[in-house]
C-alpha positions as CSV (number, residue, x, y, z in Angstrom):
1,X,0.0,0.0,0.0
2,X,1.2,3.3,-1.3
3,X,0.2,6.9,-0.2
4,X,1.1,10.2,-1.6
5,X,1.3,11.4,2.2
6,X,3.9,8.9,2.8
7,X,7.9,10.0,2.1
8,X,9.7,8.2,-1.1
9,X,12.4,6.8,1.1
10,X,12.4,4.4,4.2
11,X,16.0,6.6,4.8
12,X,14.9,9.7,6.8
13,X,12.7,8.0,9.4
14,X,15.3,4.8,10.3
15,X,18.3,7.3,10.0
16,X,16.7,9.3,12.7
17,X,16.3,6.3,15.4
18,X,19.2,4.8,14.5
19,X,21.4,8.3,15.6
20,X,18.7,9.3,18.0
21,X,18.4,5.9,20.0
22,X,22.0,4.8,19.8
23,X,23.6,8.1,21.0
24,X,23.4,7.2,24.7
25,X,25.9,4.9,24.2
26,X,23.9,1.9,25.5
27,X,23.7,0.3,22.3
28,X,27.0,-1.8,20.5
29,X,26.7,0.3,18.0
30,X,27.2,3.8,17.4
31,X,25.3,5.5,14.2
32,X,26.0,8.6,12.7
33,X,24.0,10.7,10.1
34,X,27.5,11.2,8.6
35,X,27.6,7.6,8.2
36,X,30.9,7.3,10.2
37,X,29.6,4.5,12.3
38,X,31.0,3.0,14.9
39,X,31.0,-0.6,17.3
40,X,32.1,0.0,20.8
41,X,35.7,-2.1,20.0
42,X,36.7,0.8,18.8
43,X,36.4,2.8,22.0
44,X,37.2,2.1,25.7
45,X,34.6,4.9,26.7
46,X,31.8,3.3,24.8
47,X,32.7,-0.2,25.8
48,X,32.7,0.9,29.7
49,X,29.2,3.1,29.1
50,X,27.7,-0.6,27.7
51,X,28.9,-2.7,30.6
52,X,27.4,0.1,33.4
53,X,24.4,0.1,31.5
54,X,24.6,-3.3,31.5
55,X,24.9,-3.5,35.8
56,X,22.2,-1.0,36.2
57,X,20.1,-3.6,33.9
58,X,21.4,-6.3,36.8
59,X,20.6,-4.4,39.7
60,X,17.0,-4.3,38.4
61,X,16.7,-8.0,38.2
62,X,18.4,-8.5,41.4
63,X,16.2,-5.9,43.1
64,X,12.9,-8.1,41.4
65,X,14.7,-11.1,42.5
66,X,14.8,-10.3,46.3
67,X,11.0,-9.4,45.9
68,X,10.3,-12.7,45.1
69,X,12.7,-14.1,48.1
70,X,11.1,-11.7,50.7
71,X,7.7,-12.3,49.5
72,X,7.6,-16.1,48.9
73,X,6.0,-16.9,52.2
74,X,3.6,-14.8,52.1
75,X,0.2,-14.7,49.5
76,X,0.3,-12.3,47.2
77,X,-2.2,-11.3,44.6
78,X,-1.7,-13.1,41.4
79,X,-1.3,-9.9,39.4
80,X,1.2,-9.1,41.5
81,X,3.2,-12.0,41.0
82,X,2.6,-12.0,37.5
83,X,3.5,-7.8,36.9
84,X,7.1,-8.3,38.7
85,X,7.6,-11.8,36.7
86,X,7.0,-9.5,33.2
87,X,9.4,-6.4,34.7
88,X,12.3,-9.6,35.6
89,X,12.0,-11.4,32.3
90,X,11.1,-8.0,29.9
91,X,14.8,-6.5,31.8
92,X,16.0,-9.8,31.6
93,X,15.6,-10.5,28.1
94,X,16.4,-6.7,26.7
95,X,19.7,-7.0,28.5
96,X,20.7,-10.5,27.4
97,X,19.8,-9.7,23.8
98,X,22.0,-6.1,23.9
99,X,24.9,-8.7,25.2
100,X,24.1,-11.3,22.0
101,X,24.3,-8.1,19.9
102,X,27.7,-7.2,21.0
103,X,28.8,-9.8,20.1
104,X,27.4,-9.5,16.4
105,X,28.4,-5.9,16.8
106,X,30.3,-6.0,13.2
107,X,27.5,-7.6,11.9
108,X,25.0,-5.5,13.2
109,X,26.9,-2.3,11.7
110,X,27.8,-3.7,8.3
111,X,23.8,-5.3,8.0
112,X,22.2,-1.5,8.9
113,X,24.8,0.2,6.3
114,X,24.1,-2.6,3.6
115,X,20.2,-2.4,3.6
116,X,20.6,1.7,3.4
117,X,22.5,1.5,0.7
118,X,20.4,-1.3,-1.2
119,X,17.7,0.7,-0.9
120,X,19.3,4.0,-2.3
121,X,20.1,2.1,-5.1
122,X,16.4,0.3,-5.4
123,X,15.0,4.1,-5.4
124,X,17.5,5.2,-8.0
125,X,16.3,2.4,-10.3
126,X,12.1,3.1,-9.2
127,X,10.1,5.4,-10.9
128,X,7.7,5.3,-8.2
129,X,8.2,5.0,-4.0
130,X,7.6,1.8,-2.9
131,X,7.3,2.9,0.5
132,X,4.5,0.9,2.4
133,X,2.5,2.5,5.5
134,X,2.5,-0.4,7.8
135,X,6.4,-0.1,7.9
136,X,6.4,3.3,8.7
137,X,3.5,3.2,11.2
138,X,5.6,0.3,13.2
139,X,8.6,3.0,13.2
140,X,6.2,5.9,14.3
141,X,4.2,3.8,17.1
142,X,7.3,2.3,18.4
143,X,9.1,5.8,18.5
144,X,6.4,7.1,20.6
145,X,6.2,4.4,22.9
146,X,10.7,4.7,23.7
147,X,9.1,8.3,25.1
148,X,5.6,7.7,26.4
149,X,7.4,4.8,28.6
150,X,9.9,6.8,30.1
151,X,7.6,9.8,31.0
152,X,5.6,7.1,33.2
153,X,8.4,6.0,34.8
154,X,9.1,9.4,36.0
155,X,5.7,10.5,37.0
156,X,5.4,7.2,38.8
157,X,9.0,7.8,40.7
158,X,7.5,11.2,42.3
159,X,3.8,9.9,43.1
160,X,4.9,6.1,44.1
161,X,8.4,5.7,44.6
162,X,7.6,1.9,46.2
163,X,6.0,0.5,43.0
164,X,8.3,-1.7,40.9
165,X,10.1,-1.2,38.7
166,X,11.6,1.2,40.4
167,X,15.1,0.9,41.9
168,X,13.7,2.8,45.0
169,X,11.0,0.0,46.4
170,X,14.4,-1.7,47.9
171,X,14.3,0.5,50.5
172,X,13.7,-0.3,54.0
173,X,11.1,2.2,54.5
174,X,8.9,1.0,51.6
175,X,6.8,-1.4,53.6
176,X,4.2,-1.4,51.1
177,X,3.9,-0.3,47.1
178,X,1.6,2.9,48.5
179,X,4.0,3.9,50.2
180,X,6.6,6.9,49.5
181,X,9.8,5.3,51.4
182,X,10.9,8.3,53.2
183,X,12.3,10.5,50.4
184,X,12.6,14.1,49.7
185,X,11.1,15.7,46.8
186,X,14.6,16.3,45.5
187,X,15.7,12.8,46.2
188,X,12.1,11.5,44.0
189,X,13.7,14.0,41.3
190,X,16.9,12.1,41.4
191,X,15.8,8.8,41.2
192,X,13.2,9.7,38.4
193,X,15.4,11.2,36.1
194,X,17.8,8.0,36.5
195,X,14.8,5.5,36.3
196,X,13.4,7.5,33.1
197,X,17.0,7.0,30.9
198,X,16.7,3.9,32.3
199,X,13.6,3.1,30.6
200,X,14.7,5.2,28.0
201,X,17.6,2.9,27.3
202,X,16.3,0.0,27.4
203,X,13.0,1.4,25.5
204,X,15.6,2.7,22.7
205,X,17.4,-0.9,22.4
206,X,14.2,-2.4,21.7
207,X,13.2,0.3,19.2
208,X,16.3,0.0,17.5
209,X,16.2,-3.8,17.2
210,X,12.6,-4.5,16.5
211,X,13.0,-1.3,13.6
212,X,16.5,-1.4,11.7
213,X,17.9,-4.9,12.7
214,X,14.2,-7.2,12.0
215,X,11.5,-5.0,10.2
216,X,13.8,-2.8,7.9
217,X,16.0,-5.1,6.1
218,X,13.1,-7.4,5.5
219,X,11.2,-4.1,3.3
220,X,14.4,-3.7,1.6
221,X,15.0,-7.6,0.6
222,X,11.3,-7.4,-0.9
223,X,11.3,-3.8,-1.9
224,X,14.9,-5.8,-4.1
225,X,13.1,-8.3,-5.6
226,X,10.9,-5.9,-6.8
227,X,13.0,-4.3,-8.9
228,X,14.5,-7.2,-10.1
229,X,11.4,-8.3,-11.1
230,X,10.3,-5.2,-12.9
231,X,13.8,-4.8,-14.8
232,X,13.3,-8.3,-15.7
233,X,10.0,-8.1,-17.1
234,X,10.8,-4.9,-18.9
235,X,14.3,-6.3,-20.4
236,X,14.1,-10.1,-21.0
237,X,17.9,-9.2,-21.1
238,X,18.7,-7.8,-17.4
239,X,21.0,-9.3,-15.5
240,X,19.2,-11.7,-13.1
241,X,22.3,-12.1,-11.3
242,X,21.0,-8.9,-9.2
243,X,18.6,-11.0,-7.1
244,X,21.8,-12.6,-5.4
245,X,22.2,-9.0,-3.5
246,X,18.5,-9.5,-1.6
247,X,19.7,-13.0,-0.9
248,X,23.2,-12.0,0.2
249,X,21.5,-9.1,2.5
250,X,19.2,-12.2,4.0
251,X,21.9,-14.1,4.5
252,X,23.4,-11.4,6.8
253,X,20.1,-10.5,8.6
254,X,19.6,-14.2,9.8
255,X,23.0,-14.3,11.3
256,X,22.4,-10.9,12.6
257,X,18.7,-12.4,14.6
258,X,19.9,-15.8,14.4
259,X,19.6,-18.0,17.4
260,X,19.3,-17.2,20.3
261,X,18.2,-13.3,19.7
262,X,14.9,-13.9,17.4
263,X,13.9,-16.5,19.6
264,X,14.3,-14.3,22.5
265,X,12.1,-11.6,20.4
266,X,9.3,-14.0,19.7
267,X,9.0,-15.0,23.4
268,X,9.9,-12.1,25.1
269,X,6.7,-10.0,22.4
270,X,4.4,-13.1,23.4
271,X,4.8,-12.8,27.4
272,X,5.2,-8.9,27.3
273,X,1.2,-9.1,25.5
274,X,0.2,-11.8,27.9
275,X,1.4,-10.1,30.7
276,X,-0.2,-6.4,29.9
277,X,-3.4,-8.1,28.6
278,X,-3.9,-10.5,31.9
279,X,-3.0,-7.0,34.1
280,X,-5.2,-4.4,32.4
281,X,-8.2,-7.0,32.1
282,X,-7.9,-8.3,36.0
283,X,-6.6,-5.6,38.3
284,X,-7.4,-1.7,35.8
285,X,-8.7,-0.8,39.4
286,X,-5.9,-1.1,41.4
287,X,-2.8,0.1,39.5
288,X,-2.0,3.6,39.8
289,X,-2.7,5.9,36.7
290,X,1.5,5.7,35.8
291,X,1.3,1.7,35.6
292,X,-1.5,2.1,34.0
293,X,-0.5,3.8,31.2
294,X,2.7,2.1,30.8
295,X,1.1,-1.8,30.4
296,X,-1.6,0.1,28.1
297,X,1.4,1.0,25.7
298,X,3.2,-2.1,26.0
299,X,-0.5,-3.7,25.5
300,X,-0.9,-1.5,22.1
301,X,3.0,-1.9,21.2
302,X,3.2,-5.7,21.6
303,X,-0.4,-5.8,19.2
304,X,0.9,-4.0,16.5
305,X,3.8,-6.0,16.6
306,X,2.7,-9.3,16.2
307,X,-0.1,-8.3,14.1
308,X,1.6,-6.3,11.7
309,X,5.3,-6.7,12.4
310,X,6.0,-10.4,12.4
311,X,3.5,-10.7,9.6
312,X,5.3,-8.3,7.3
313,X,8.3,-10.5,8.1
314,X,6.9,-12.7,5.7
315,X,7.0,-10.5,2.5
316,X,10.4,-11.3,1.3
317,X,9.4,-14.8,1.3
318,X,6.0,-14.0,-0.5
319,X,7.6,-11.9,-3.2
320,X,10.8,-14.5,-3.9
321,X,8.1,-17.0,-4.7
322,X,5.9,-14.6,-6.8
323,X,9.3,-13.5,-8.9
324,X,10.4,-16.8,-9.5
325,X,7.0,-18.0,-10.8
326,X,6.5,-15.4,-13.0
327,X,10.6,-15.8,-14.0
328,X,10.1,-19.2,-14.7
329,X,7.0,-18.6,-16.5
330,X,8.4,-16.3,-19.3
331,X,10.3,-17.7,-22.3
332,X,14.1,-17.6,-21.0
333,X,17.1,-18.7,-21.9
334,X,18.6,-21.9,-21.0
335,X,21.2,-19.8,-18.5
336,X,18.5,-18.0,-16.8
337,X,16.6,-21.3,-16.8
338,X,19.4,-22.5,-14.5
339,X,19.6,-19.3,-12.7
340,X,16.2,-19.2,-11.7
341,X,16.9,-22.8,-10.4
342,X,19.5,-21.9,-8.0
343,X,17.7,-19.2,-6.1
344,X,16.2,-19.5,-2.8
345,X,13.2,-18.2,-1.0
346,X,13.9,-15.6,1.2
347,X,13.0,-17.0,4.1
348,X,14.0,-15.7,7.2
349,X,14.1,-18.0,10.4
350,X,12.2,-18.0,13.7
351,X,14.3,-20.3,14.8
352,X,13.9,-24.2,14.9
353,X,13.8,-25.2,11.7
354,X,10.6,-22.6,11.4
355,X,10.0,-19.2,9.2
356,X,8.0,-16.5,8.9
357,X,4.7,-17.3,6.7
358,X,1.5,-15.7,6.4
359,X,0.1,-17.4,9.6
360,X,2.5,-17.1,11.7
361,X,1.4,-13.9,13.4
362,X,-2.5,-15.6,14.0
363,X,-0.8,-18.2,15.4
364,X,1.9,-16.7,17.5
365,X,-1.9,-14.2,19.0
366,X,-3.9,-17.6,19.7
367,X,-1.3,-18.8,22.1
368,X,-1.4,-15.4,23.5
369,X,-4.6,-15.4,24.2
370,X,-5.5,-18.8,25.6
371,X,-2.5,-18.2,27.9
372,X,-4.7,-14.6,29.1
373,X,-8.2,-17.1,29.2
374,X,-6.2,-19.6,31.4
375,X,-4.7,-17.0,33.9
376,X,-8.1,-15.4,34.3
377,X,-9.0,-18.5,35.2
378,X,-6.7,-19.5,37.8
């Protein structure tokens, strides 16, 4: 789907969280809108920034952690339990995932730079955009979310500094979530603005990852085979051989969110929906407005992306199959015959032996909600 509202170039919008949401240094990788990018094994400052991040990330869990120890003998609500089980494995998962990209840091760098350029030379060879809205509304809901969370957090930190997540409800004097543990307004100032970059950090990594490392080389491997397909049709005598760049990019983008990370995605999007849905639906009452808000964005976020996220996933696959039919259906020559032989479906993994398909994001929403249905029922 094509508006005239909607910019020629997927460029502007990714270049802009990419050097927006990486400038913290939090994230592996550094990116510039000079395009001088760079991974934090190039700098002792960035590489230290990452690890204290990283412990901050830590102290979280471990503050969850002893929640869980002090409270296990006595009965708590089963929202409760089942709000500080998302904030342990949502903080857990984000943090382990930055550490799998860091790893992959090279690889993370060189995939962003190569699907950038792919697609400046896809728009030199379009006549028309071949920008789609559901891409760009992914990038514009998930933007808003990396600051609506944040701004929650803080509020929250000055009106309930007990409430988890916050750092604060380790201290002795919060006996209960209501309560306000003692502090000054000065020292609630403190703590917020720390526990909003916080959230803002990890908000950002998730942004970055869900936008420029899964959603955006996956529109420019289709957005490829497209004009393959149309230079083919066109010219009987185009070189062919040009498919083998949307397969080389795929290639890179499944070691990129190969296993463990898109694994981690899929499960960490199916128990952050579970958990906001079962919340909202059984305790809306009882959370304060902050909290409120905060598991109604995550609610929305984690909707949109499995509804319209992991099903765009599938497109590159889609289109592959649709070019080589109609390829194979023209009158070629024996070499292209061959050609057309030797190329793959873009297929890109979910891990398992499994990829992305058409059904995959119905499927991946049943088991999200009979898992709501069964802890209502509990």
């Amino acid at each position: 789907m094509t508006w005239k509202i909607l910019p020629r170039s997927y460029i502007p919008i990714i270049t802009f969280i990419i050097t927006t949401l990486s400038s913290t240094y939090s994230f592996p990788v550094i990116f510039r809108k000079s395009f001088k990018n760079s991974t934090s094994k190039k700098s002792y400052v960035h590489q230290l920034i990452f690890l204290l991040f990283q412990l901050n990330e830590f102290c979280h869990v471990f503050m969850i952690l002893e929640w869980f120890y002090i409270q296990k003998s006595s009965h708590q609500p089963l929202w409760k339990s089942v709000m500080m089980t998302y904030f342990l494995a949502s903080i857990s998962i984000i943090s382990i995932a930055k550490w799998i990209l860091f790893r992959r840091q090279n690889e993370v760098k060189v995939l962003v730079e190569q699907a950038l350029e792919l697609e400046r030379v896809a728009n030199g060879q379009l006549s028309s955009s071949q920008v789609r809205l559901v891409p760009i509304m992914i990038c514009a809901v998930l933007v808003a979310s990396s600051a609506i969370i944040p701004s929650a957090i803080f509020v929250l930190v000055l009106w309930r500094p007990c409430m988890p997540p916050l750092i604060s409800m380790g201290l002795k004097k919060c006996t209960s979530w209501s309560g306000s543990g003692g502090l000054s307004f000065l020292e609630k100032l403190g703590i917020a603005f720390f526990e909003a970059f916080s959230w803002w950090d990890l908000g950002g990594a998730v942004v970055v990852a869900l936008t420029s490392l899964i959603v955006y080389p996956a529109v420019i491997e289709e957005m490829w085979v497209e004009v393959v397909e149309r230079k083919l049709r066109a010219y009987p005598s185009y070189n062919a051989t040009e498919y083998r760049r949307a397969e080389c990019l795929l290639n890179l983008h499944t070691y990129v969110v190969g296993k463990p990370f898109m694994s981690m995605i899929l499960g960490g999007s199916m128990m952050c929906e579970i958990s906001s849905l079962y919340i909202l639906i059984s305790s809306i009452q009882e959370l304060p407005l902050p909290v409120a808000l905060f598991f109604s964005v995550i609610c929305i976020d984690f909707v949109i992306i499995i509804h319209f996220l992991f099903k765009s996933l599938c497109r590159p696959y889609l289109a592959s199959v649709e070019f080589m039919r109609n390829a194979k259906g023209r009158k070629n020559s024996k070499w292209l015959e061959k050609f057309l032989i030797s190329c793959t479906p873009l297929k890109l993994t979910m891990g398992g032996g499994n990829f992305y398909d058409r059904l995959t994001s119905l499927e991946i929403w049943k088991v999200c909600v009979d898992q709501v249905v069964n802890l209502l029922l509990m």
